[in-house]
PDB file of N, CA, C, O and CB in Angstrom:
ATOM      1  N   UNK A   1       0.834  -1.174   0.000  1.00  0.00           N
ATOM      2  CA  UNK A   1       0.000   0.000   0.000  1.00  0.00           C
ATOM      3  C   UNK A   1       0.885   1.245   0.000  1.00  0.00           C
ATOM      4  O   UNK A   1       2.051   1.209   0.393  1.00  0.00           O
ATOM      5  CB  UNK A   1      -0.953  -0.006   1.211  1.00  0.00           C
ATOM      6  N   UNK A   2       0.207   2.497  -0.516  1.00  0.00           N
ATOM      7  CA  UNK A   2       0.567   3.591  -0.369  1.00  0.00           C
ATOM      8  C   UNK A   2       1.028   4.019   0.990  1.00  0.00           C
ATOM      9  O   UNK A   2       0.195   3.824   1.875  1.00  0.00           O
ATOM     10  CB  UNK A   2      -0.308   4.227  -0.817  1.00  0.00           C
ATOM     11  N   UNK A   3       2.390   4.668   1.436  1.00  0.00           N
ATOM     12  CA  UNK A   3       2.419   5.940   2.242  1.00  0.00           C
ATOM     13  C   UNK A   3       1.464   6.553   2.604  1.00  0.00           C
ATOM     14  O   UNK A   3       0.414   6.110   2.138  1.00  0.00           O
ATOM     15  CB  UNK A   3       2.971   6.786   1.785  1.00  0.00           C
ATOM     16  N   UNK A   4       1.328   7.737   3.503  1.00  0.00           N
ATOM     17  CA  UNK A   4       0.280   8.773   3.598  1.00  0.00           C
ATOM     18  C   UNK A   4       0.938   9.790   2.696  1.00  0.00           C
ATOM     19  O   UNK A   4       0.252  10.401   1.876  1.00  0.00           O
ATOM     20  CB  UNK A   4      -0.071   9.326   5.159  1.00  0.00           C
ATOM     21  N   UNK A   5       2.729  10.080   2.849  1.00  0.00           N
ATOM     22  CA  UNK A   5       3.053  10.927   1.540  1.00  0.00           C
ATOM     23  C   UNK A   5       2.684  10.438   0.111  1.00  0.00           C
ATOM     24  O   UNK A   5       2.437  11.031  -0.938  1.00  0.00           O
ATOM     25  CB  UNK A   5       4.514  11.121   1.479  1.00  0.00           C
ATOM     26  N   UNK A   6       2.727   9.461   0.380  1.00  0.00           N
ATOM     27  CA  UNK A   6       2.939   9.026  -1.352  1.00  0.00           C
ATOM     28  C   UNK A   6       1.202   9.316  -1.726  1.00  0.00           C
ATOM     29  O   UNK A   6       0.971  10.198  -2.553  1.00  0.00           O
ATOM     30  CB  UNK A   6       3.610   6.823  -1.728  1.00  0.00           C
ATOM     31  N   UNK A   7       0.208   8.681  -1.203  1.00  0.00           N
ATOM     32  CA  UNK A   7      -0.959   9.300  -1.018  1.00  0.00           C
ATOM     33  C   UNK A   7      -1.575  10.553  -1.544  1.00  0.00           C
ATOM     34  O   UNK A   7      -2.162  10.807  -2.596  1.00  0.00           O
ATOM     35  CB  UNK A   7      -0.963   9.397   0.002  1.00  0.00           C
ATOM     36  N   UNK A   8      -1.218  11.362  -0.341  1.00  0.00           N
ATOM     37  CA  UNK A   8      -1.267  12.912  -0.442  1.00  0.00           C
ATOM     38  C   UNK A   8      -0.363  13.837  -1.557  1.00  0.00           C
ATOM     39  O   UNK A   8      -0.553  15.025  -1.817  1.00  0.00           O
ATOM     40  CB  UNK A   8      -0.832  13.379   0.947  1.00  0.00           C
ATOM     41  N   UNK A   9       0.464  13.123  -2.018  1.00  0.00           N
ATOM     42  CA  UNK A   9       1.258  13.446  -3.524  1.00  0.00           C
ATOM     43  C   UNK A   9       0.232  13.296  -4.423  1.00  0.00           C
ATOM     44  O   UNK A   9      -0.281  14.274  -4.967  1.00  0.00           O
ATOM     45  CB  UNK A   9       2.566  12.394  -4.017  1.00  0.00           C
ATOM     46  N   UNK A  10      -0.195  11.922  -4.678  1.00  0.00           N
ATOM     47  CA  UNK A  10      -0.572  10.784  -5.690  1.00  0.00           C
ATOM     48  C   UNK A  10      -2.272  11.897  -5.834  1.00  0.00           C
ATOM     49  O   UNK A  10      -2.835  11.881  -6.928  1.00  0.00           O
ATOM     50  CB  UNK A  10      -0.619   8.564  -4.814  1.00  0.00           C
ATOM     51  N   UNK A  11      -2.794  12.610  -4.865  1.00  0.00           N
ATOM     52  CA  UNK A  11      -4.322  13.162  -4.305  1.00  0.00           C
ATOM     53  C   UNK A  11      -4.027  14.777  -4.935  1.00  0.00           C
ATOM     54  O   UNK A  11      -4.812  15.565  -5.462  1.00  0.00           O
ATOM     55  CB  UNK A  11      -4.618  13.068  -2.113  1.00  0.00           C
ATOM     56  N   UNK A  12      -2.647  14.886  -4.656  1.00  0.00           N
ATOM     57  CA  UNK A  12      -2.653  16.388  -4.949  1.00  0.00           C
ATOM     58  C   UNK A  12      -2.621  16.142  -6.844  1.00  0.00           C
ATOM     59  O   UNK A  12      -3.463  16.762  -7.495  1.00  0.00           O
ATOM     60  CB  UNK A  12      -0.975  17.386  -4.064  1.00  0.00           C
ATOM     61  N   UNK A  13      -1.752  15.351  -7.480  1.00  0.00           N
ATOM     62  CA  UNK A  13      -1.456  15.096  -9.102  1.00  0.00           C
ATOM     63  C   UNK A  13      -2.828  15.160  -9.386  1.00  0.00           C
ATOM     64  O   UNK A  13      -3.232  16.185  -9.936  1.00  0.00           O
ATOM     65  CB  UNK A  13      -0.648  13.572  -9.677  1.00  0.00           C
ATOM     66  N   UNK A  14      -3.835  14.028  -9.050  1.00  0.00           N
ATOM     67  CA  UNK A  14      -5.273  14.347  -9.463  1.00  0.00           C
ATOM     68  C   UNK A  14      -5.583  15.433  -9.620  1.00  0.00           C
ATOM     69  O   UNK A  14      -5.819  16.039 -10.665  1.00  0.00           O
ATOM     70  CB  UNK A  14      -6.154  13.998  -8.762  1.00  0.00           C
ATOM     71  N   UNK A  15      -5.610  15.841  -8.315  1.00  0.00           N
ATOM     72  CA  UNK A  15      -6.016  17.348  -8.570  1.00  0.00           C
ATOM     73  C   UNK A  15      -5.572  18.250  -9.474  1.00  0.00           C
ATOM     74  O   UNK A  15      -6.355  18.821 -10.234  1.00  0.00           O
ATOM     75  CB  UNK A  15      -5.826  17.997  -7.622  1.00  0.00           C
ATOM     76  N   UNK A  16      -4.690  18.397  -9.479  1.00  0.00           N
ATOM     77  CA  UNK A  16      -4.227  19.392 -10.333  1.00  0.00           C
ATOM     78  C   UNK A  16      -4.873  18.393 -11.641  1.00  0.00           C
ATOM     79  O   UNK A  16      -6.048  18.639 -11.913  1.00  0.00           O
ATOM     80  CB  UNK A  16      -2.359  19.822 -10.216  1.00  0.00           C
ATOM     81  N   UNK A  17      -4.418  17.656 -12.192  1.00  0.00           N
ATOM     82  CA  UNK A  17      -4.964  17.090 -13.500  1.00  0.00           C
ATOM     83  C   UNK A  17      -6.626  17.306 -13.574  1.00  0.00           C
ATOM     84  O   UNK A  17      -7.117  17.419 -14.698  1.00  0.00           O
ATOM     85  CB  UNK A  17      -4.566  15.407 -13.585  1.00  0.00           C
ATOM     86  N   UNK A  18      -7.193  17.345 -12.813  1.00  0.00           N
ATOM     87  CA  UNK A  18      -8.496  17.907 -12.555  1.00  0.00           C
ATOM     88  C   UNK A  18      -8.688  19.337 -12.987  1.00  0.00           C
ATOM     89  O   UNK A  18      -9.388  19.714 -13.927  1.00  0.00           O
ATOM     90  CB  UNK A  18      -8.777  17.810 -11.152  1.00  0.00           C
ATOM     91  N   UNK A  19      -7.972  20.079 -12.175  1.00  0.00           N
ATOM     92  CA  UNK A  19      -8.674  21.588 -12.364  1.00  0.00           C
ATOM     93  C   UNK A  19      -7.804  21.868 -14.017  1.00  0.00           C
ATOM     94  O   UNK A  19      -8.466  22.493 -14.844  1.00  0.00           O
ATOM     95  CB  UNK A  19      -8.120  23.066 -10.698  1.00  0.00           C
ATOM     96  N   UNK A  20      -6.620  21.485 -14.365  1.00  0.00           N
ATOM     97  CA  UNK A  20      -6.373  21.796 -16.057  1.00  0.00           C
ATOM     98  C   UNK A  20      -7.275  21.644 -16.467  1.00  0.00           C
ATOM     99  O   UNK A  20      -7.940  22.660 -16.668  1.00  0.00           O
ATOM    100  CB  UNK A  20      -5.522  21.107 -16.937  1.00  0.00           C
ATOM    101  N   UNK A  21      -7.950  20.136 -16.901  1.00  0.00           N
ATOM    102  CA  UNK A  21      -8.739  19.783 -17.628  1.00  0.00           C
ATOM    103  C   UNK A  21     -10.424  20.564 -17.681  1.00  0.00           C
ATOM    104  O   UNK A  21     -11.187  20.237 -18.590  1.00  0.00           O
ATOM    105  CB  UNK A  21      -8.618  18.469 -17.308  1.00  0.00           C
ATOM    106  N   UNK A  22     -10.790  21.427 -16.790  1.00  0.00           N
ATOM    107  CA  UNK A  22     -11.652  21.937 -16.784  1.00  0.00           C
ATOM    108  C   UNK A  22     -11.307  23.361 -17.590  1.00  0.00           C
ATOM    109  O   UNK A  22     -12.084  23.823 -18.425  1.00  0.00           O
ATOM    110  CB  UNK A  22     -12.084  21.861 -15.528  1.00  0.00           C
ATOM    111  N   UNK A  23     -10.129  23.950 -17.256  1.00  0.00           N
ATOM    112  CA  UNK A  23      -9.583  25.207 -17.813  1.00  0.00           C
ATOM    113  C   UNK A  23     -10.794  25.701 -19.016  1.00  0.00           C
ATOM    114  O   UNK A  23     -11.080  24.913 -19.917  1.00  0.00           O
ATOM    115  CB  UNK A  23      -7.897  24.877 -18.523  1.00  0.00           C
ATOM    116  N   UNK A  24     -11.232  26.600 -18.960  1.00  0.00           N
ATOM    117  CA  UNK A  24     -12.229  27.073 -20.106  1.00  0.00           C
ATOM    118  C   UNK A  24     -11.135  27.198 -21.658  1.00  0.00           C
ATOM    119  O   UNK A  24     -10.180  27.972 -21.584  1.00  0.00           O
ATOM    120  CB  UNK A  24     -13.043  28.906 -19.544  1.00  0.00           C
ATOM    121  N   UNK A  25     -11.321  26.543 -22.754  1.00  0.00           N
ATOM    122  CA  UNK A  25     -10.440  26.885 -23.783  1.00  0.00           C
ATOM    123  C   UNK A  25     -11.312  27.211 -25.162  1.00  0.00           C
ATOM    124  O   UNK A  25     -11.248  26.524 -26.182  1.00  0.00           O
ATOM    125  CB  UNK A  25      -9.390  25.671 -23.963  1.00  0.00           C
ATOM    126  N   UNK A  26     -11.965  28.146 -25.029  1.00  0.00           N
ATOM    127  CA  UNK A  26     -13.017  28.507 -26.270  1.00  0.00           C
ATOM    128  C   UNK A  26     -12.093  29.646 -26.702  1.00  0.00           C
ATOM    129  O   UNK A  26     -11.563  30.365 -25.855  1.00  0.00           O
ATOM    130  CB  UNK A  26     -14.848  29.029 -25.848  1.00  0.00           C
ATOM    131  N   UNK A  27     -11.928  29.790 -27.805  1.00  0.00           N
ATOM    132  CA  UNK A  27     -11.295  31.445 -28.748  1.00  0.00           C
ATOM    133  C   UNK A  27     -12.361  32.284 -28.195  1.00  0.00           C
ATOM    134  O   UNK A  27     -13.534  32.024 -27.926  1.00  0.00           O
ATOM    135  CB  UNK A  27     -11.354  31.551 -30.920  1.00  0.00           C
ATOM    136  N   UNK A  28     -11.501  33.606 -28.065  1.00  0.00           N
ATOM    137  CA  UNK A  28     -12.420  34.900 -27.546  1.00  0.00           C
ATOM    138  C   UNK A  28     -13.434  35.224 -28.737  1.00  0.00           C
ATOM    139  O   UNK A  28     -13.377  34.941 -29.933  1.00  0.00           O
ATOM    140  CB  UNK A  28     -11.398  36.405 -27.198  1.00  0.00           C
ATOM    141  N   UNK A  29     -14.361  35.904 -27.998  1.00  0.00           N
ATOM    142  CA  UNK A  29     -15.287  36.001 -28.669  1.00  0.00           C
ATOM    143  C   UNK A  29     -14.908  37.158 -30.032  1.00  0.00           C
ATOM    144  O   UNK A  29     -14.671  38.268 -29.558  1.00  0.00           O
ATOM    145  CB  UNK A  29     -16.392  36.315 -27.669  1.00  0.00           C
ATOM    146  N   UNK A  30     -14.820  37.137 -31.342  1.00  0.00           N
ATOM    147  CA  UNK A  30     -14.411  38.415 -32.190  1.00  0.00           C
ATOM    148  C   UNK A  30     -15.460  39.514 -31.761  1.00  0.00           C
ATOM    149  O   UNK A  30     -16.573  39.564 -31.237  1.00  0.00           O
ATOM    150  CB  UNK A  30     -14.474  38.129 -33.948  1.00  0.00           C
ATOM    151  N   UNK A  31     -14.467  40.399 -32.287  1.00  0.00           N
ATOM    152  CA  UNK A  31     -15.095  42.310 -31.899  1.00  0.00           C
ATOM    153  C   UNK A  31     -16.039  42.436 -32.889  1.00  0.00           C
ATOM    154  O   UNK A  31     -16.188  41.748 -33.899  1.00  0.00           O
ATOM    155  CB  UNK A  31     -13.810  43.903 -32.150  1.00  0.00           C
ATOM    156  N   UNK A  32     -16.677  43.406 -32.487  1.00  0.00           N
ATOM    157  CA  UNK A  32     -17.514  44.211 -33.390  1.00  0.00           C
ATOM    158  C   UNK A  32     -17.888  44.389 -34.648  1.00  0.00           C
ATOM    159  O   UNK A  32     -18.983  44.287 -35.202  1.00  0.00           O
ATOM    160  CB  UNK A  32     -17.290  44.988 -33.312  1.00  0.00           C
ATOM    161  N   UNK A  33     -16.294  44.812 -35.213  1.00  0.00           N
ATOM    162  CA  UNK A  33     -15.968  44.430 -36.906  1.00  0.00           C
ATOM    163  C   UNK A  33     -16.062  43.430 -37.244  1.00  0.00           C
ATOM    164  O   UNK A  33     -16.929  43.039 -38.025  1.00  0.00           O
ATOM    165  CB  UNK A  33     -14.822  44.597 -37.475  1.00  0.00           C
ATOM    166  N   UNK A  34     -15.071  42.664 -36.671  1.00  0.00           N
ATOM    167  CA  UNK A  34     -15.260  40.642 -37.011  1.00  0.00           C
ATOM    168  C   UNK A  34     -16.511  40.193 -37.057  1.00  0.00           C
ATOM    169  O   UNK A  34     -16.760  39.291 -37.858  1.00  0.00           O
ATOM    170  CB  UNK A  34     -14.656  39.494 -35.753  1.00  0.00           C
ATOM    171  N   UNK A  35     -17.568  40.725 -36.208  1.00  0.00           N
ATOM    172  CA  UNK A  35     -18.886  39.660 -36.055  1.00  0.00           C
ATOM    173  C   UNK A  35     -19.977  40.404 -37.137  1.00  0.00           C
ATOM    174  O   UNK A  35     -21.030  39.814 -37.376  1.00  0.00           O
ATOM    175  CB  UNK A  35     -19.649  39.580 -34.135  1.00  0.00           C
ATOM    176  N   UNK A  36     -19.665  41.834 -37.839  1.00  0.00           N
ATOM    177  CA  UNK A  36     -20.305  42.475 -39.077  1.00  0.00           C
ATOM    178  C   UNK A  36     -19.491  41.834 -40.111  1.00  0.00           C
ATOM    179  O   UNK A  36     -20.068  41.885 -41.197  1.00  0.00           O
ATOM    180  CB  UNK A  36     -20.262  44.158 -39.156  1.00  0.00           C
ATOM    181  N   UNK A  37     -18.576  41.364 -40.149  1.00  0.00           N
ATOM    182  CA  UNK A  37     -17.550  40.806 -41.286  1.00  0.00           C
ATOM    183  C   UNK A  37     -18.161  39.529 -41.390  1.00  0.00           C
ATOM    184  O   UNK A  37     -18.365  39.289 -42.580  1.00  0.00           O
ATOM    185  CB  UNK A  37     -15.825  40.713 -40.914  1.00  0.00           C
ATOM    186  N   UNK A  38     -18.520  38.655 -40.690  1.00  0.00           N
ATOM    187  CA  UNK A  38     -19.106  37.472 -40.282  1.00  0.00           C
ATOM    188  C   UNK A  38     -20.025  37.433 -40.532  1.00  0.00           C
ATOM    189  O   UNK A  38     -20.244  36.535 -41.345  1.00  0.00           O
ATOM    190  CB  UNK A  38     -19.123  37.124 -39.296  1.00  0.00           C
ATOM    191  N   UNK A  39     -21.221  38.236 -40.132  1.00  0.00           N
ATOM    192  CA  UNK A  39     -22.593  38.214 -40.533  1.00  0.00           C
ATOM    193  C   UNK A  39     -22.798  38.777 -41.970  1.00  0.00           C
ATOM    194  O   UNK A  39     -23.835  38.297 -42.428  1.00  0.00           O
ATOM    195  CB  UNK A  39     -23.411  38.999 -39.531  1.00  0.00           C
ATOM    196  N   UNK A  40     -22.060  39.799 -43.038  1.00  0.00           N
ATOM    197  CA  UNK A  40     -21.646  39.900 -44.132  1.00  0.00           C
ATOM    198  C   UNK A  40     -21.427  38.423 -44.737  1.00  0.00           C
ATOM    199  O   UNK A  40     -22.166  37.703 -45.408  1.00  0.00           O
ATOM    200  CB  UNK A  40     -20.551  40.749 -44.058  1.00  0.00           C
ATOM    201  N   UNK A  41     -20.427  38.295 -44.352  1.00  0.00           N
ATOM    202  CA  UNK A  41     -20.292  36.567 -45.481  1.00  0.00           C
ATOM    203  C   UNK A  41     -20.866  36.002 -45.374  1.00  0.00           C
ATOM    204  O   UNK A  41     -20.784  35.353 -46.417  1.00  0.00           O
ATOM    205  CB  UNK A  41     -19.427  35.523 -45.557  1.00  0.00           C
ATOM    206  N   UNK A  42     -21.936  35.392 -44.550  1.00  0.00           N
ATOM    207  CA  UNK A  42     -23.122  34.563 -44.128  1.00  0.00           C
ATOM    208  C   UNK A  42     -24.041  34.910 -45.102  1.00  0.00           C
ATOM    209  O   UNK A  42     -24.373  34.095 -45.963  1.00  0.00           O
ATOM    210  CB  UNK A  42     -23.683  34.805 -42.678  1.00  0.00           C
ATOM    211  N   UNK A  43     -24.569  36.243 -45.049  1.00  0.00           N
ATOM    212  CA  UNK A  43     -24.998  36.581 -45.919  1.00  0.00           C
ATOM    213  C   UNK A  43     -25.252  36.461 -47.101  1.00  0.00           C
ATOM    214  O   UNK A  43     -26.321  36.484 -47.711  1.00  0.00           O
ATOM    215  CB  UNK A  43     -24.810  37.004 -45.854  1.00  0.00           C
ATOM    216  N   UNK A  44     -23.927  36.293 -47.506  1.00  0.00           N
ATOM    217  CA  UNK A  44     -23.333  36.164 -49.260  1.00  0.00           C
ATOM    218  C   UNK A  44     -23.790  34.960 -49.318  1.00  0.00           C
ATOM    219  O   UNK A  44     -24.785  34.640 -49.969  1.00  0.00           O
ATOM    220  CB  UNK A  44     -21.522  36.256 -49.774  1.00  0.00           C
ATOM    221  N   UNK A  45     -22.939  34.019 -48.486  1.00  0.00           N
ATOM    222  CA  UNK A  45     -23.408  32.809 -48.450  1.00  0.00           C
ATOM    223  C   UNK A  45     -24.878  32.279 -48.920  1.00  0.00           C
ATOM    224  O   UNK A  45     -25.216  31.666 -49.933  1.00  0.00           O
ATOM    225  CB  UNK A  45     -23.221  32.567 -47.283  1.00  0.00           C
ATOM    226  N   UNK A  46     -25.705  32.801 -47.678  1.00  0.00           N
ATOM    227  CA  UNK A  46     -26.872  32.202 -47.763  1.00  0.00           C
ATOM    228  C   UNK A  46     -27.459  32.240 -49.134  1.00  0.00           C
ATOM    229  O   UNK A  46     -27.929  31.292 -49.764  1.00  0.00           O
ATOM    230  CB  UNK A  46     -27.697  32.744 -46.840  1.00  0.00           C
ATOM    231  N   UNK A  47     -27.333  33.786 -49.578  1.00  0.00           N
ATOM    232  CA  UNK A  47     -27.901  34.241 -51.223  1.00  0.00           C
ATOM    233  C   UNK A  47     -27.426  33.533 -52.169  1.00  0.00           C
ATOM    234  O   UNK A  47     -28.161  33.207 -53.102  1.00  0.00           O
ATOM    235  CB  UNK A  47     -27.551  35.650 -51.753  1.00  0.00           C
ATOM    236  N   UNK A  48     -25.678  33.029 -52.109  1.00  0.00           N
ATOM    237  CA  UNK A  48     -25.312  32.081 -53.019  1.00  0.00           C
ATOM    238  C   UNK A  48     -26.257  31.213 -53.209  1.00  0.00           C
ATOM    239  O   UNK A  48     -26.828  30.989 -54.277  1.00  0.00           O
ATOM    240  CB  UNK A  48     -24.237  31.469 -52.725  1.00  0.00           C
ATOM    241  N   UNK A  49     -26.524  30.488 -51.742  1.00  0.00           N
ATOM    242  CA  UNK A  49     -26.926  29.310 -52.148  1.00  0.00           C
ATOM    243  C   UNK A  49     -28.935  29.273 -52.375  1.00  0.00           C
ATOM    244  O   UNK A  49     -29.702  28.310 -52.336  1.00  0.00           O
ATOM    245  CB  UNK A  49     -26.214  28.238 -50.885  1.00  0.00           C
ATOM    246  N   UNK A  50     -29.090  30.106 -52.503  1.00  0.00           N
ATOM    247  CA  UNK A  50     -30.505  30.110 -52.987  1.00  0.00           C
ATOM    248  C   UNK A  50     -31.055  30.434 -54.208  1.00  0.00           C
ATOM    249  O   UNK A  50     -32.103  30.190 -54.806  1.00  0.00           O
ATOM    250  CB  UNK A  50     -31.099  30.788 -52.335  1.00  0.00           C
ATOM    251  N   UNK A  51     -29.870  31.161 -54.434  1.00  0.00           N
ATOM    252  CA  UNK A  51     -29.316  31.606 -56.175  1.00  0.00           C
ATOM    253  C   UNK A  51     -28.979  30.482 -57.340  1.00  0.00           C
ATOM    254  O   UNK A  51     -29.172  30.649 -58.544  1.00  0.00           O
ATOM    255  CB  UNK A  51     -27.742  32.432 -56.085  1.00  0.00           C
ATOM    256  N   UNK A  52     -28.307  29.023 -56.569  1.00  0.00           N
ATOM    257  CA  UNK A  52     -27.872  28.004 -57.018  1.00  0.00           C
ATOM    258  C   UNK A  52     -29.015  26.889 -57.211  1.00  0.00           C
ATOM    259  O   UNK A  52     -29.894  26.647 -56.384  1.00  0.00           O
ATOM    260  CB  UNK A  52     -26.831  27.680 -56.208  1.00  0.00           C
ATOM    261  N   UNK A  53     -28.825  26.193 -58.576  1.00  0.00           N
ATOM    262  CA  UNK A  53     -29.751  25.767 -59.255  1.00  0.00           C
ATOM    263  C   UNK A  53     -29.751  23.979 -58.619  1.00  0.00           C
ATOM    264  O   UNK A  53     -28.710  23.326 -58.542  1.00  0.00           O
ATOM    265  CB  UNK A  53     -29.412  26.148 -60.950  1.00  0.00           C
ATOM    266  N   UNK A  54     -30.644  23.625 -58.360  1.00  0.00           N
ATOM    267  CA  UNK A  54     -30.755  22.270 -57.551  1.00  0.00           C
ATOM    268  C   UNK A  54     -29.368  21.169 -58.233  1.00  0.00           C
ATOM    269  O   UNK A  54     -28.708  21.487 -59.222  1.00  0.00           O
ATOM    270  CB  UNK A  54     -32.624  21.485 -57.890  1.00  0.00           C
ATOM    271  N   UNK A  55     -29.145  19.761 -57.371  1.00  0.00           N
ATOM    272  CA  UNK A  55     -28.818  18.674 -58.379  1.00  0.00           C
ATOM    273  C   UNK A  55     -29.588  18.349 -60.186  1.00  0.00           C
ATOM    274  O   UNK A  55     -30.787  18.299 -60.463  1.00  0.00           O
ATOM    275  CB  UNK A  55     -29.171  17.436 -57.425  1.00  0.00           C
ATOM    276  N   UNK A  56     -28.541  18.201 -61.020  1.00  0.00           N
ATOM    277  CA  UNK A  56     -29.175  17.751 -62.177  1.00  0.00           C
ATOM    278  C   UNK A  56     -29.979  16.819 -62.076  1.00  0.00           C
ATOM    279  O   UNK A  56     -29.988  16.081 -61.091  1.00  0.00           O
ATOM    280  CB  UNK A  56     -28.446  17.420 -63.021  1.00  0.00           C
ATOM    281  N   UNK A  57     -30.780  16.693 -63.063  1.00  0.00           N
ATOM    282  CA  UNK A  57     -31.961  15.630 -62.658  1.00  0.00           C
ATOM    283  C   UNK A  57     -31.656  14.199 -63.475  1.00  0.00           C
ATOM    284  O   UNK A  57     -31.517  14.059 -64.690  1.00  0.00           O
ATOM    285  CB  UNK A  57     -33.640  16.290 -63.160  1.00  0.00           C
ATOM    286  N   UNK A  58     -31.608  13.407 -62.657  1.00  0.00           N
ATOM    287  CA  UNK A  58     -31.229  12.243 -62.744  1.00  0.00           C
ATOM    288  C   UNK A  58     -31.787  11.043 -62.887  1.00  0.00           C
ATOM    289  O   UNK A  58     -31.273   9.954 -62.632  1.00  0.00           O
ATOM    290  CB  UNK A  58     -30.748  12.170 -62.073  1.00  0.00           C
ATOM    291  N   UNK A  59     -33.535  11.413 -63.565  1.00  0.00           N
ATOM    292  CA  UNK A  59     -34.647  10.385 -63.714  1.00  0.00           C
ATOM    293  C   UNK A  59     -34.242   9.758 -64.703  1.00  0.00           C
ATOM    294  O   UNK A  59     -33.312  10.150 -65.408  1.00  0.00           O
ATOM    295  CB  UNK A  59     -36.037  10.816 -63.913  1.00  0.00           C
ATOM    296  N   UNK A  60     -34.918   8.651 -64.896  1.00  0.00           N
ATOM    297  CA  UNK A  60     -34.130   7.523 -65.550  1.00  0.00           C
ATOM    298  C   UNK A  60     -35.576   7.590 -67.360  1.00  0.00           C
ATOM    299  O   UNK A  60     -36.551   7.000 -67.825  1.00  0.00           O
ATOM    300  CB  UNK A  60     -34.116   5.464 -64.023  1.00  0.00           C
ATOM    301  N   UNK A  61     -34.871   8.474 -67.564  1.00  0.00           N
ATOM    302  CA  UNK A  61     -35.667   8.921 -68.853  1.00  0.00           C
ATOM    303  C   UNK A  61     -34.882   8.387 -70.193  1.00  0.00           C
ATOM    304  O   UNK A  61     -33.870   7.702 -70.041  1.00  0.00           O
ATOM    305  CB  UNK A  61     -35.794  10.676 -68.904  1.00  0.00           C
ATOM    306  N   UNK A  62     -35.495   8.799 -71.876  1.00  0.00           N
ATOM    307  CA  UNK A  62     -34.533   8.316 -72.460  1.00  0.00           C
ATOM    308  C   UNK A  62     -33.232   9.158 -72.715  1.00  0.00           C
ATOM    309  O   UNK A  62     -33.063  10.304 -72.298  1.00  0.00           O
ATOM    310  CB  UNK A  62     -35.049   7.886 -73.493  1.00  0.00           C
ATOM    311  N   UNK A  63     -32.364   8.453 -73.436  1.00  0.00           N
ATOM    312  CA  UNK A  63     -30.974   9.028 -73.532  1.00  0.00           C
ATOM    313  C   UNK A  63     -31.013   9.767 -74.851  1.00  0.00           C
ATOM    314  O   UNK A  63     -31.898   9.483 -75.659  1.00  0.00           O
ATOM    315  CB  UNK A  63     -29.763   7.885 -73.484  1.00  0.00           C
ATOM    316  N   UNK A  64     -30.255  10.549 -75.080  1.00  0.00           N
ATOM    317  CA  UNK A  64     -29.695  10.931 -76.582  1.00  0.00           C
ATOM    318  C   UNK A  64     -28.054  10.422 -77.065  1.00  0.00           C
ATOM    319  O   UNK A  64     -27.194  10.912 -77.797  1.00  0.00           O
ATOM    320  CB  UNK A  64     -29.711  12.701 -76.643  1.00  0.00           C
ATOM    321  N   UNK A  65     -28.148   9.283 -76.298  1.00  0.00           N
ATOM    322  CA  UNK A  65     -27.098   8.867 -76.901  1.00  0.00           C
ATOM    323  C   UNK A  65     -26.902   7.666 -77.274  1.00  0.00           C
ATOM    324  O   UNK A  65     -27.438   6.747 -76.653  1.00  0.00           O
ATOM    325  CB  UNK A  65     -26.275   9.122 -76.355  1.00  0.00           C
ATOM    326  N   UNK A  66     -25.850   7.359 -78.692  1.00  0.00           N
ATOM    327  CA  UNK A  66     -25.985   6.199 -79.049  1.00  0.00           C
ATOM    328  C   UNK A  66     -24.587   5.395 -79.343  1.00  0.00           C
ATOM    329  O   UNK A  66     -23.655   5.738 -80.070  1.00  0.00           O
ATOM    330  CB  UNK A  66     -26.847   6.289 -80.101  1.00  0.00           C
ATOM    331  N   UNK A  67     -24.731   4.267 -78.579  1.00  0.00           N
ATOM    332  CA  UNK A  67     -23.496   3.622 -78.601  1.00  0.00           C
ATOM    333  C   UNK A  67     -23.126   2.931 -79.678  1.00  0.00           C
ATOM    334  O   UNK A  67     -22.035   2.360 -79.700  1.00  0.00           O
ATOM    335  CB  UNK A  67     -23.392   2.859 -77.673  1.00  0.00           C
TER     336      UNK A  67
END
């Protein structure tokens, strides 16, 4: 068995490996400009894609082609 040092070492390592792992690690939130720069390209985005013409259609109709 453990010591009471070796223990109280072995209790403190947890710990600490504990409170790192909680550490908050999200990127700061962008400023002002960044989040109008952001909501700008979203923008674009979204219009792209409503602007954009579906998948080709792929029904199983006849061909114009001949082998």
């Amino acid at each position: 068995m453990l010591s009471g040092v070796a223990m109280t070492k072995t209790a403190a390592l947890i710990l600490a490996l504990m409170l790192c792992s909680c550490r908050d690690q999200r990127p700061p939130a962008p400023s002002a400009e960044q989040a109008n720069r952001l909501n700008d390209a979203e923008a674009m985005l979204n219009e792209l894609a409503t602007n954009e013409e579906g998948p080709a259609n792929r029904s199983a109709g006849p061909s114009n082609s001949s082998d």
